[in-house]
N, C-alpha and C positions, 0 to 999 in steps of 0.2 A: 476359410479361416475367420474364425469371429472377432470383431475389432475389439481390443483394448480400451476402455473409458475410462478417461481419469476420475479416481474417485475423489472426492469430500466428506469431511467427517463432523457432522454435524453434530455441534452440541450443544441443547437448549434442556430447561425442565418443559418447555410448556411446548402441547402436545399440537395445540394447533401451527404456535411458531413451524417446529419441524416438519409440520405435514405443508406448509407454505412453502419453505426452504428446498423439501425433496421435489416438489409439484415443481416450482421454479429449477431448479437443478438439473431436474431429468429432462425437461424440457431443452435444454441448451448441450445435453450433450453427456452428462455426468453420473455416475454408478455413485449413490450415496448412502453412509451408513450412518447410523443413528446412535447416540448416547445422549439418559437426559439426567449422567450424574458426573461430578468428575472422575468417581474412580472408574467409571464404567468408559470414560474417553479416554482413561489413560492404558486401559487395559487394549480396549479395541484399538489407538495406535501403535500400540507393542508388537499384536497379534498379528497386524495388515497396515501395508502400507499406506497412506494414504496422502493424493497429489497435492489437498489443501483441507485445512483447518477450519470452521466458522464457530468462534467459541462466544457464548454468552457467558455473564460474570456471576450474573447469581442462581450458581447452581446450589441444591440441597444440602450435598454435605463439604461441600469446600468452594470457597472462591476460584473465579475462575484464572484470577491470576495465579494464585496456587501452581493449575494447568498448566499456565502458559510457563511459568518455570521451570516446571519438573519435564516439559517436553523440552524447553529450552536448551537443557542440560545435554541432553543426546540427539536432538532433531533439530534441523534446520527448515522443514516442513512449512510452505509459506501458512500467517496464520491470520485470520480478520476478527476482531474482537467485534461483538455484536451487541449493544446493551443499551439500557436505558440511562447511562450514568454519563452524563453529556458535559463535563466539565472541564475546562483546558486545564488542569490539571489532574488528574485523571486520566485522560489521554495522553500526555505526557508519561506516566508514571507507566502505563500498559506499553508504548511505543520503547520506551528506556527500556522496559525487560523481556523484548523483543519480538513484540505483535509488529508484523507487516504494514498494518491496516486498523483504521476505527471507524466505525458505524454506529452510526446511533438510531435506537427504536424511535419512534419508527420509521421505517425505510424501504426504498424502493426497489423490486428486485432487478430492475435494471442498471441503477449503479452499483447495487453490488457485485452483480454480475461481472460488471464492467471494472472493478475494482481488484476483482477475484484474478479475472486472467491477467491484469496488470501484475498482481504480484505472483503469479504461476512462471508469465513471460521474466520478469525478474531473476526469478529463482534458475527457469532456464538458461539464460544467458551466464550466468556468476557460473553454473556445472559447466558450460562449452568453452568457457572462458574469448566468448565472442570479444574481436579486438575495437568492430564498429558499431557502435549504437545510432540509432535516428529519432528525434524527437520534431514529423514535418518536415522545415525546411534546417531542421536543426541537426550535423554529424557532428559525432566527435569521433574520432579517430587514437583510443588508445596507446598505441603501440608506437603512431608518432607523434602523438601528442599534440594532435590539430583539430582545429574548430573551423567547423565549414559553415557557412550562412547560404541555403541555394546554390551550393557547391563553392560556394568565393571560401578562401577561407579568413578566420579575423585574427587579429591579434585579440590576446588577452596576457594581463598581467599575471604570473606564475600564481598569486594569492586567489586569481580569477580561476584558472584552468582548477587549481583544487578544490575550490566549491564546487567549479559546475562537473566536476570529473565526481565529488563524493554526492552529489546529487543524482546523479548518469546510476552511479552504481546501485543507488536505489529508486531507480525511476517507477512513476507510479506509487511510490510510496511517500508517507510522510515522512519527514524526517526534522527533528527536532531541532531546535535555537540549541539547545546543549549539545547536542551530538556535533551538528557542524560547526559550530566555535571550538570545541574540543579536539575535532580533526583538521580544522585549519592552520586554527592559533594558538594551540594549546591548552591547557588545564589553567592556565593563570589566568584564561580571558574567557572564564565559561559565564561569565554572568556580560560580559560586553556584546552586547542584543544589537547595540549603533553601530557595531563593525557589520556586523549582518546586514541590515537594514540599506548602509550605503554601497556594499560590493553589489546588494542584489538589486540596485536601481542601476549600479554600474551594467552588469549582464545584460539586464532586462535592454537598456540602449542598444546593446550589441547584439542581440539575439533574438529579439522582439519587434516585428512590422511596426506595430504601437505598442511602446512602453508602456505606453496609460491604461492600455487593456489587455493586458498580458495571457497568451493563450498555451506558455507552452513552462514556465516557471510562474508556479502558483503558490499564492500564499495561502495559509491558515491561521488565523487571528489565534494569537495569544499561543502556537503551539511551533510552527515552524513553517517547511518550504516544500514545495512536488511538481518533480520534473515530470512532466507528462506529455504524450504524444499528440498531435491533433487527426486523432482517426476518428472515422465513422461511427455515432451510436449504434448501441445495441439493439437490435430489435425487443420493442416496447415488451414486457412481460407484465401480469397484473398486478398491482401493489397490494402490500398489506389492506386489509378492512381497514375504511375509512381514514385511506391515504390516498395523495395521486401521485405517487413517486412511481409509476411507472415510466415519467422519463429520466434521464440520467438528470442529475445534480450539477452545477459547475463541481468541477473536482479540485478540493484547494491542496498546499500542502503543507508539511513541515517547516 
């Protein structure tokens, strides 16, 4: 029986990006198909399914947020925006209308890599409706609502457990100062960044060997927070021409 490979749906104009992307991709595992316009990506996710998304913004005849909308609408399909538009707002604005993920050109195919399965594993976990997550020496425990440090487990204040529970649920991924002040404390306190700021030095104490150098809640200047696990880098792939991002990047987050 021939194995199954999950596919990725790559969508760039420019011919060398995609021939990068597929070189990189097949390499680790992945059956990939190609689109280098939007209507051509929205057609080829219609048609086939596909495990993950890598979408660039400036395609020919529609922005690629466009895209990310009109799949948004009826897929849940984890998705990594790809582009040269590196601005914390910008990012924000793509992450709000429900990209996974942001990358900016140019970039390494090792973190992205490393980025891609973070939000595949994601995506997996939310379908099995897994009730234990591990980020290291870090469990949370769902179903009873417990925080393990090394297996001890800690208290945390119920304003605690729901950051770091709406964190958990998208690990590996960024996630916005908007989005978690809005899930925490509501719509009236979406612009209060200083509640953020001190729960997540709170955490960091309780969840962190050293706070000071935080390996497992990471920040993103100016955008948000990402819970992320402390595993093994990916085996080095080449980087783009005249990059060295063939190691992985610290990964920050939302």
């Amino acid at each position: 029986m021939n194995e199954i490979l999950p596919c990725v749906l790559v969508v760039d104009d420019e011919l060398q990006i995609r021939r990068f992307l597929r070189s990189g991709f097949e390499l680790d595992g992945f059956a990939v198909q190609e689109a280098e316009t939007g209507t051509e990506a929205l057609r080829s996710a219609t048609l086939k399914r596909a495990d993950l998304v890598i979408l660039d913004l400036g395609l020919p005849d529609m922005d690629g947020s466009d895209v990310l909308e009109r799949l948004r609408a009826w897929s849940s399909v984890p998705l990594i925006v790809l582009s040269v538009r590196g601005t914390e707002a910008e990012k924000v604005r793509l992450l709000e209308l429900g990209a996974d993920d942001y990358v900016v050109k140019p970039f390494g195919m090792a973190e992205l890599l490393a980025r891609a399965h973070s939000a595949m594993r994601r995506q997996l976990r939310s379908a099995r409706g897994e009730p234990v997550v591990r980020f290291g020496p870090l469990a949370i425990d769902f179903t009873a609502r417990a925080v393990l440090v090394n297996e001890r487990r800690i208290a945390l204040t119920p304003k605690e457990y729901h950051l770091l529970q709406t964190l958990a649920q998208h690990s590996g991924n960024v996630v916005t100062h908007q989005f978690l002040l809005r899930e925490v404390w509501g719509n009236e306190h979406i612009d209060d960044t200083h509640y953020l700021r001190i729960f997540v030095r709170k955490l960091r104490h309780k969840i962190e060997a050293d706070p000071t150098q935080p390996q497992i809640l990471l920040t993103e200047l100016g955008v948000g927070y990402r819970l992320v696990s402390a595993e093994a880098p990916a085996t080095p792939t080449p980087g783009m021409p005249g990059d060295s991002a063939s190691s992985v990047a610290p990964v920050a987050a939302r």
